[in-house]
Each structure stands twice: as structure tokens, then as C-alpha cells.
N, C-alpha and C positions, 0 to 999 in steps of 0.2 A: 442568859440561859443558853445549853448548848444545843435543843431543842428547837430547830427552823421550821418553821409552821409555814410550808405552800400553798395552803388551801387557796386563797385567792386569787395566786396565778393559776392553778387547773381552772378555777370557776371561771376567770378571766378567757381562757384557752375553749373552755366549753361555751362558754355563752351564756352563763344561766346564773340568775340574779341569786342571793342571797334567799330572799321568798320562798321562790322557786326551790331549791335546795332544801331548806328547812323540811318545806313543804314534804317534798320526797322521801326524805328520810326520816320524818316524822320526832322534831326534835321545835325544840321555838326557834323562832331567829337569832333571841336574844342569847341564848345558850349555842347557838353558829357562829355567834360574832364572836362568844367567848375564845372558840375553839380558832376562828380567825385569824384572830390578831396574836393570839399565843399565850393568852394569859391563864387557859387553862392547867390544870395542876394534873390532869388524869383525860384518858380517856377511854371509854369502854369497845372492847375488839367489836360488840355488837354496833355500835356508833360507827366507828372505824370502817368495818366492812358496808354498812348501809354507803357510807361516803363513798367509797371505792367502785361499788354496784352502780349505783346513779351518778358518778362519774366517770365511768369506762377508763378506773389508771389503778394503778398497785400502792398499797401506803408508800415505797418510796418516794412516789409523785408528788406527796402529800409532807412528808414529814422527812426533816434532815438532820444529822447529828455534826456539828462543827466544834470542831475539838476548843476550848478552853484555855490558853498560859494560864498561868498562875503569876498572880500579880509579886514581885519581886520583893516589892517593898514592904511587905507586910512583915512582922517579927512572926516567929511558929512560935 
């Protein structure tokens, strides 16, 4: 995916556990861990800025785009 998910370096940088965060922004953990690790497919600007609030960073802190090749080998 060309979608770099930093969430857990800022939380690393802040201090503050995965709980803690949920907690704040008022979402489960288990749908943080989603957003974590990068397996989500979407996320809502309302999500988005709660993280950014209770994080003191801008989405770019949060989210990076790394450009893709195109795998050569494949036939079009």
C-alpha cells in the first residue's frame, strides 16, 4: 500500500499508550489497532482530527504517501 500509517511513532513520541488514546478520542482500541498497523481501508476526517487534537501533530505526522514502481514483470 502506498499509504504509511505513523500513528505509532507520534504515540511512541507522545507517551501515551494505545488505551489512553482510544480512550480520548472515543473510538475501541481494537478499531486503533486497526488504524495502527495500516490495515484500515478508510478513515473518517472526524477520526482523523480527534487523533491530531489529542496528539498535538498535523495528519502529515500521521499519514505518508510513498510513491509505488510498477512491477515490470507483469504483462498489461
Amino acid at each position: 500500500m502506498a499509504i504509511i500509517v505513523n500513528l505509532d511513532v507520534v504515540m511512541a513520541k507522545r507517551k501515551i499508550s494505545s488505551n489512553e488514546l482510544a480512550e480520548m478520542i472515543d473510538i475501541t482500541p481494537a478499531n486503533l489497532s486497526v488504524l495502527k498497523t495500516g490495515k484500515a481501508k478508510a478513515i473518517r476526517f472526524t477520526t482523523l482530527e480527534a487523533i491530531c487534537k489529542a496528539l498535538d501533530c498535523q495528519p502529515g505526522d500521521i499519514l505518508a504517501y510513498e510513491f509505488e514502481e510498477k512491477d515490470s514483470t507483469k504483462i498489461l
